[in-house]
Every structure is written in structure tokens, then in C-alpha cells.
C-alpha positions as CSV (number, residue, x, y, z in Angstrom):
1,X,61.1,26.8,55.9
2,X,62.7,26.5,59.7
3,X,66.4,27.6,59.9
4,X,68.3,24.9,60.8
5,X,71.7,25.6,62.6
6,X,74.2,23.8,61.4
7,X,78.1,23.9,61.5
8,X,79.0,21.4,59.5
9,X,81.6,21.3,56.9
10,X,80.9,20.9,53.6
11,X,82.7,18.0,51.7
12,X,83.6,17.9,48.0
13,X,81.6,15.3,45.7
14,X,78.3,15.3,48.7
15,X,75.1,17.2,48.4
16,X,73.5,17.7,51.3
17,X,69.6,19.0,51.4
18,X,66.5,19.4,53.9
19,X,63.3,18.0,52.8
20,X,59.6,17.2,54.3
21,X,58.2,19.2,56.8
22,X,61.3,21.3,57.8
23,X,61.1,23.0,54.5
24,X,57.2,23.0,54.6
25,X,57.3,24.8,58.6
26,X,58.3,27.9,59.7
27,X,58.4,27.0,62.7
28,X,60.4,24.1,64.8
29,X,58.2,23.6,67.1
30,X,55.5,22.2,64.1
31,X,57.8,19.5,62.9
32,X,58.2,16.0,64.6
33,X,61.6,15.1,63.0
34,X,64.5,16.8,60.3
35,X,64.8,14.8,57.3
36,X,68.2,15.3,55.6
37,X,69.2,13.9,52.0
38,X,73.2,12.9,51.5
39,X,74.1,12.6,47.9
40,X,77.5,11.4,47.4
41,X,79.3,10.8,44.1
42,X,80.3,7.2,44.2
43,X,83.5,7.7,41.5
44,X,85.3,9.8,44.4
45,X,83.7,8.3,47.5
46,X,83.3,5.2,49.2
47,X,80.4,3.7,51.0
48,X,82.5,4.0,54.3
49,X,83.7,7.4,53.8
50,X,79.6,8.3,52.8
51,X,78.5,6.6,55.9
52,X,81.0,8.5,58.4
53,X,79.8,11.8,56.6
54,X,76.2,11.0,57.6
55,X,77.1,10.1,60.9
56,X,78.7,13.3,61.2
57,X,76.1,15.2,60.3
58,X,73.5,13.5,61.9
59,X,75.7,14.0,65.1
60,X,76.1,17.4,64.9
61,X,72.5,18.1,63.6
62,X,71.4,16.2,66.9
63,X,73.8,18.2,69.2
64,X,72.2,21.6,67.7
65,X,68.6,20.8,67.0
66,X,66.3,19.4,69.6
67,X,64.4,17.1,67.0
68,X,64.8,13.6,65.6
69,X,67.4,13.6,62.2
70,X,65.9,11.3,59.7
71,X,68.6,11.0,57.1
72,X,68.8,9.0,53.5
73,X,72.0,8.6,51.8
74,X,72.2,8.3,47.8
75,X,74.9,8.1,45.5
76,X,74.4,9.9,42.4
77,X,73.5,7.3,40.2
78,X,70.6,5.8,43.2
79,X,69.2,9.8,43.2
80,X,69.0,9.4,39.3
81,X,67.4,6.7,39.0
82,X,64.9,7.4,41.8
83,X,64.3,11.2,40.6
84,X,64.1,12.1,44.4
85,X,64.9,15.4,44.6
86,X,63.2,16.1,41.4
87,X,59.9,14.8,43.5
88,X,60.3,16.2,46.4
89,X,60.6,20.1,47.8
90,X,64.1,20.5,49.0
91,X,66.9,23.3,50.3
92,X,70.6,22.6,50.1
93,X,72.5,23.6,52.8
């Protein structure tokens, strides 16, 4: 898995996690793009507040990283239903 810098803060009721090929790769210069998972817990956090947290991070992902940041954002129930991380490989971070 590539080593992604990051300096973002982590917020209470959000997940965040790599998946696709920056967990497959060891090496940045392999992967076309980051792809980032947001999970957010819609009984404390609204869909604004959710969609300035991925902004944020794909801002500051961008600033750090030379490649593209492919995000998807999922409340809990959405990531339930849809068993993605359960399907996919995946890192929190």
C-alpha cells in the first residue's frame, strides 16, 4: 500500500478509508488516481456538514499528493446497505 501524506483532522461520527489501487501499489507512481471512502453517521451529521468534510479532504489530499482524489461519501445506513467496505480492500486513515 502507498503512504499517503495526509494532515487532516479527524472528525467525530466520519470514517475515512483508501481503497483501489492505492492500497493495491507500493508505489505512487503506479496508480492513476487516490480513491477515498467518507462514511459519515447521518444521526449526528448533516449532508452539508458531510459535503464540506469531503471537500476538505479532497483539498488537502490534492495540495499533498500529485494524483487525482476520487472520493465517495456514504452515510452509514448507504455503506450498510451497499456492504462496500465489506467488498472491497480498504485502510482507514
Amino acid at each position: 500500500m502507498i503512504n499517503i501524506k495526509t494532515e487532516i483532522e479527524r472528525r467525530e461520527h466520519f470514517s475515512r478509508y483508501l481503497f483501489g489501487s492505492s492500497v493495491y501499489s507500493d508505489n505512487l507512481s503506479d496508480i492513476s488516481d487516490i480513491d477515498v471512502a467518507i462514511i459519515y453517521d447521518r444521526k449526528y451529521v448533516s449532508i452539508d456538514e458531510a459535503l464540506a468534510y469531503r471537500k476538505e479532504i479532497t483539498l488537502r489530499l490534492s495540495e499533498q499528493n500529485s494524483k487525482v482524489i476520487d472520493t465517495i461519501l456514504l452515510s452509514l445506513e448507504e455503506e450498510e446497505e451497499m456492504s462496500f467496505l465489506q467488498n472491497s480492500k480498504n485502510f482507514e486513515f
